[in-house]
N, C-alpha and C positions, 0 to 999 in steps of 0.2 A: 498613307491612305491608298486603299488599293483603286484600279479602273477597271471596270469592264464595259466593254464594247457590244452597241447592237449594230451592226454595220449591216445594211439593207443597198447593197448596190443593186438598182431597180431603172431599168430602162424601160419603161412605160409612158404614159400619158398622166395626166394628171388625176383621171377616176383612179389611176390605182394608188393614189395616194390617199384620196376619200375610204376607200375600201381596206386600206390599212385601220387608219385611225377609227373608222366604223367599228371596227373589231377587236378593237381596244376596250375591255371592260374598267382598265380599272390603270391610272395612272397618276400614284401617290406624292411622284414628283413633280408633275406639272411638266413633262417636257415637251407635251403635244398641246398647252396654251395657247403658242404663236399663230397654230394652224386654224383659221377659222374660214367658214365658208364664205364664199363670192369674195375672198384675196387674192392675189396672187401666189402661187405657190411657192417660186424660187426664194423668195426670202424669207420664209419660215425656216427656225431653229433646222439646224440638220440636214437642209435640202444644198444639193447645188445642183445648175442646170447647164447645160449648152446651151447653142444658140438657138433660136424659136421656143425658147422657154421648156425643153425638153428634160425631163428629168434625167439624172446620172447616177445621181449618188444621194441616199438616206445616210445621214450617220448619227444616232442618240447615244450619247456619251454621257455614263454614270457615273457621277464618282462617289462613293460608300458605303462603308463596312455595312449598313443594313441593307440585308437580304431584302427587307418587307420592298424598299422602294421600287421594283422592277415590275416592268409592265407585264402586264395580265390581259389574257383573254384570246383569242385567235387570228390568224393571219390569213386571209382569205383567199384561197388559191386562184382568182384571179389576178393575184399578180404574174406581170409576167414574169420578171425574170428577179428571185432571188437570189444574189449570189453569195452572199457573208451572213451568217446569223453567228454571230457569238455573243455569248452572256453568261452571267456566275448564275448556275440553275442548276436543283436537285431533284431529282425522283426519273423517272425513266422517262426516255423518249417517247413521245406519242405516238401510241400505236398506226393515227391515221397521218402521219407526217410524210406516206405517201401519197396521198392528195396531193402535194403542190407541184404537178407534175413539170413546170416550167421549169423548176429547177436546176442549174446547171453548176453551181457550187454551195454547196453545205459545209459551212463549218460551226462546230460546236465544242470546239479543243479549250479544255482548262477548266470545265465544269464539272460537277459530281453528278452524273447524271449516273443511277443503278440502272440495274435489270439486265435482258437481253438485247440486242440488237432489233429492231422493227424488222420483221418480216418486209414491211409495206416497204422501207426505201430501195427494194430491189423493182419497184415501178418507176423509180426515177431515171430513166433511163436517159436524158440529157444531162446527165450529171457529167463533167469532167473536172470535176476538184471535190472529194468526198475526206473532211477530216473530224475522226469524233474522237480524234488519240486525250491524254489528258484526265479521263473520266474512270469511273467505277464501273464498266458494261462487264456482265459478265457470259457466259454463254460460250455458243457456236458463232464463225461468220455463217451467214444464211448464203443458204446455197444460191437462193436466187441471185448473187452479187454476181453471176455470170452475166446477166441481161446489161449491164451497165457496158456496154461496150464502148461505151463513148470516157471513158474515164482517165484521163492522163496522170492523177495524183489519186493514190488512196494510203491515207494513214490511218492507223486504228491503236496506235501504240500507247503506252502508259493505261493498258485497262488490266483488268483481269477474266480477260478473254482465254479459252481454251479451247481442247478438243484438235483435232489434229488441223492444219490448214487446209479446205476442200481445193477439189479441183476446178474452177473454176476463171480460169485467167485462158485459158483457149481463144473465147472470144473479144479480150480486152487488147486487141491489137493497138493501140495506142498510151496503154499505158507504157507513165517514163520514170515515177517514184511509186517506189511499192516500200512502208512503213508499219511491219507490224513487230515491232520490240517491246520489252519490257511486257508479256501477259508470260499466258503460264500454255503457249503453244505445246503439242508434243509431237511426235512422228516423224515419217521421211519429208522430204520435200517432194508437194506436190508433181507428177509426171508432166500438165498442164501448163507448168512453172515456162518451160521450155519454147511457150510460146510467145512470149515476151522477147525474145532474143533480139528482134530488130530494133528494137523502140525504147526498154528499160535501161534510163540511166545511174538509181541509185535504188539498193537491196539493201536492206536494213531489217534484219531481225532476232537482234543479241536479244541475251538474257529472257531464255526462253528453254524449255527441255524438246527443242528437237534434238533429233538423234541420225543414224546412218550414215552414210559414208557424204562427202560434196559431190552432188552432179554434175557428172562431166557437161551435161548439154549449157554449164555455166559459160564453158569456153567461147560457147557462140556467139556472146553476149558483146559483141560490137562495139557498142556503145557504152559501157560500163564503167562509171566514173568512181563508184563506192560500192565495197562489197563489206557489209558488216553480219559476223554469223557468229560472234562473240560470245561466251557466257551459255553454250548450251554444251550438247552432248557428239556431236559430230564424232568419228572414230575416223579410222584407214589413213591412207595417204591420198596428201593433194592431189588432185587430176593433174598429171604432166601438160592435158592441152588447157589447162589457164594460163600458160604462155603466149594462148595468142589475145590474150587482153590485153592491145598493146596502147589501152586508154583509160586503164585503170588507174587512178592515182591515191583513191585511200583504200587499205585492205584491214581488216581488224578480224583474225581468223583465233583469237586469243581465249582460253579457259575454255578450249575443247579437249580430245583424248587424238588428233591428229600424229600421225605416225610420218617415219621420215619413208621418202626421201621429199625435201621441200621442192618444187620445179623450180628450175631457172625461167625467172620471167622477164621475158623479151619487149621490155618497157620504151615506149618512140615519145610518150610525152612524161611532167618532171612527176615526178613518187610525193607524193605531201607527207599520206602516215602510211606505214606499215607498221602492226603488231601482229604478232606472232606468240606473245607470250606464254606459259605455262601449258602447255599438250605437250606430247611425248617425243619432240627432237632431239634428235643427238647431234647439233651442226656441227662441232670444233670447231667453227670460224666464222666471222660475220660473211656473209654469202658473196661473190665477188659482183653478183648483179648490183647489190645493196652496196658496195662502194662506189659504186662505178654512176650511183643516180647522180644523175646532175643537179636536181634539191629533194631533200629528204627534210621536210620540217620535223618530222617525230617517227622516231625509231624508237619499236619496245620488243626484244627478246629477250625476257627475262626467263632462266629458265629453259633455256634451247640447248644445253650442254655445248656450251661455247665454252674450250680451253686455252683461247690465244691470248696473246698480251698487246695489250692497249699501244705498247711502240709498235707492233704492225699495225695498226690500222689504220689507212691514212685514206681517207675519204677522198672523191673529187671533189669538195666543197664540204671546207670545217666550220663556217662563218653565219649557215643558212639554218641550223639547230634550232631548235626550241624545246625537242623534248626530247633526254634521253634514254630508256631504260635497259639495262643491263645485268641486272639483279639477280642473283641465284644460280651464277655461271664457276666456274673455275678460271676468270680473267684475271691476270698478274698483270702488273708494270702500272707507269703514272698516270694518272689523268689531264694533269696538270697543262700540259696542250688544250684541253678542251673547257677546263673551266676558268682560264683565262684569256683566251684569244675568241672561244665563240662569241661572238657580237650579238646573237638575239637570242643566247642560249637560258631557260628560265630555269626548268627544271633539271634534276640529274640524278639515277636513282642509278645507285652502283653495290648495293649493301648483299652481304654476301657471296664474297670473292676473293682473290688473294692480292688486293692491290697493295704496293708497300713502295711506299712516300712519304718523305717530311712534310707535312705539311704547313709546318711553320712561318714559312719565307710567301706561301697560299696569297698571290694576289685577285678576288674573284672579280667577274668579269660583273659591271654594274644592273646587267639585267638580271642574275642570276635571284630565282625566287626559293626555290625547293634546291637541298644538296642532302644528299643519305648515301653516306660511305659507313654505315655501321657495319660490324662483322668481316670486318678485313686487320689488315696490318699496320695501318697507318699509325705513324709515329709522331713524334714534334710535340710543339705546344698549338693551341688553336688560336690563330689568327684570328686579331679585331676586326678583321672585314666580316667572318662569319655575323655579326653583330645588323648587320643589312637586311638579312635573308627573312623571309615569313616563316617556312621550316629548315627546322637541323635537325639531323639524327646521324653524329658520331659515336656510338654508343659501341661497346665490345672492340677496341682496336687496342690500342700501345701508345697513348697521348697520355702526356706528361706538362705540370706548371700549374701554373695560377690560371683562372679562366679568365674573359675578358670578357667585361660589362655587358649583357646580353639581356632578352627577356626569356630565353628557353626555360624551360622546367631542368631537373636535375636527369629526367628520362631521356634526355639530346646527348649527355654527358657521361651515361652510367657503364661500367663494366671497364674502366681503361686501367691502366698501371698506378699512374698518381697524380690523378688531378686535382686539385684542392680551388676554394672558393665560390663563393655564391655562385650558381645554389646546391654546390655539392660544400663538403666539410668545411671551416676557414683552413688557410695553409698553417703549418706550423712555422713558427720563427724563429 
């Protein structure tokens, strides 16, 4: 059964609770019963108060797959201060939903809402939390979203938004998350961008077709805990001064056309993720910063033209893993340090390499979830332990025997020397 939330956090008096429900035409579930005139209002359905009977918090909680039961009709902008509106709602945003000009957070994340963006919410100018990420908007962002100066979170992600990103962040000196991934962005990064430098702690805009080189004025960026620029068209090489990001800890600069040379980044707090994967590096060797991190949860250079072996690489901390990818490189040597001793390691994606190991004697370590050593050298029979795992993909290697009782398909299996047994051949006898 699914929920969706109308959450009305409303710091007002008690009329603007009359003035909600006034403007309620049409309410199939009955959830505004409880409220009736000359009660008290704190203990109707949904309300809590402070002390003096002051209102805090509205919250109407639906639970059901039918669209029809959700309230209808208008919100009266006398209220003072909406902060949460989310609901399962289609057709566009209302064009006059800048009206409720108290407003200082809007959210409308996880609905189908079509159309363009309202012109009108660029008069909300008390907004400091704006999220409509989630939806079907399609369009431009309107230029007016300069006036929002007051705005410390704007996401818009999950639409299909276009059109290049305007300049308009000049005057958003307090913005701290800027979320716009997953539309169909295109162009450079705005010049605008650059004024954020004090304030922005997380950039998040994969899978999108920007394009151009990364702006060096990223280096300014202080405070910068996540840089995600994933899944577009980025070209050149990194700016050498992203070294002084020295509070960055997840970077995902992955499925661009990035050129080497990669900066050494001069990192003071611990690395969580780095990806790097598929752009156009030539490392030969995992970077000496990136051993030297004190926790590195997920590492992905898949695809960086890395030709060392696995016996050199001996991290400051093997223990702290969870994800590792290394995929589409020329690495040689065992893994077998890493998929036994890492203690929270799940995933391990190594397929496409020269690694050559028995695997047979393979004892995994118990958290391990995902293992794909396809397209290497591995030899041996395959270990009952693989039998644990949610994925396998040994497939194209040198494994030899009877298989051991698994649910994989025969596509975990395929391309080796002579493995027999469900659910590849039975063995001969």
């Amino acid at each position: 059964m699914n929920s969706s939330f109308l959450n009305l956090f409303i710091f007002a008096a008690v009329i603007f609770l009359r003035g909600f429900k006034s403007g309620i035409t049409k309410d199939p579930s009955g959830m505004l019963t409880s409220w009736k005139k000359g009660t008290d209002c704190c203990p109707r359905d949904g309300v809590s108060c402070r002390n003096s009977n002051r209102v805090v918090v509205l919250t109407l909680r639906i639970e059901s797959d039918d669209a029809g039961i959700f309230l209808s009709g208008t919100i009266s902008p006398s209220l003072a201060k909406l902060h949460t509106f989310t609901s399962r709602t289609t057709g566009p945003l209302p064009a006059n939903i800048g009206a409720l000009s108290n407003l200082d957070t809007l959210t409308v994340k996880g609905n189908r809402f079509t159309g363009p963006i309202p012109s009108s919410l660029s008069n909300l100018t008390r907004l400091n939390y704006l999220n409509l990420g989630g939806n079907l908007l399609t369009g431009a962002i309107p230029l007016g979203f300069a006036n929002l100066k007051l705005l410390s979170n704007l996401n818009l992600d999950d639409n299909r938004l276009s059109g290049t990103i305007p300049n308009i962040f000049k005057s958003m000196t307090k913005l701290r998350i800027l979320t716009l991934s997953r539309n169909r962005f295109s162009g450079k990064l705005p010049s605008s961008m650059a004024s954020l430098a004090q304030t922005l702690a997380f950039l998040e805009l994969s899978q999108n077709n920007l394009s151009g080189s990364i702006p060096s004025y990223l280096s300014r960026f202080n405070k910068l805990d996540t840089l995600d620029l994933s899944k577009n068209r980025f070209s050149g090489a990194v700016p050498k001064s992203l070294a002084k990001l020295t509070k960055i800890a997840n970077i995902n600069l992955s499925h661009n056309l990035l050129t080497d040379p990669f900066p050494v980044l001069n990192v003071t707090y611990d690395v969580l993720t780095l990806d790097l994967s598929y752009n156009i590096f030539h490392m030969e060797t995992i970077p000496e910063w990136v051993k030297s991190a004190s926790i590195l949860n997920s590492l992905k250079l898949a695809k960086c033209g890395i030709k060392m072996s696995l016996d050199d690489w001996k991290p400051r901390q093997t223990d702290l893993y969870v994800s590792i990818d290394l995929s589409e490189n020329e690495i040689s040597g065992s893994p077998v340090r890493f998929l036994e001793k890492e203690q929270q390691l799940r995933e391990f994606w190594m397929s496409g390499n020269k690694l050559r190991f028995d695997i047979g004697n393979l004892k995994l370590t118990k958290t391990l979830e995902t293992l794909d050593l396809s397209r290497n050298l591995v030899f041996g029979k395959v270990p009952a332990t693989v039998a644990g795992l949610k994925t396998l993909n040994l497939s194209q290697n040198h494994l030899c025997g009877k298989l051991p009782v698994t649910n994989f398909s025969a596509r975990a299996f395929a391309g080796n020397d002579c493995l027999c047994g469900s659910p590849l051949s039975p063995c001969k006898v």
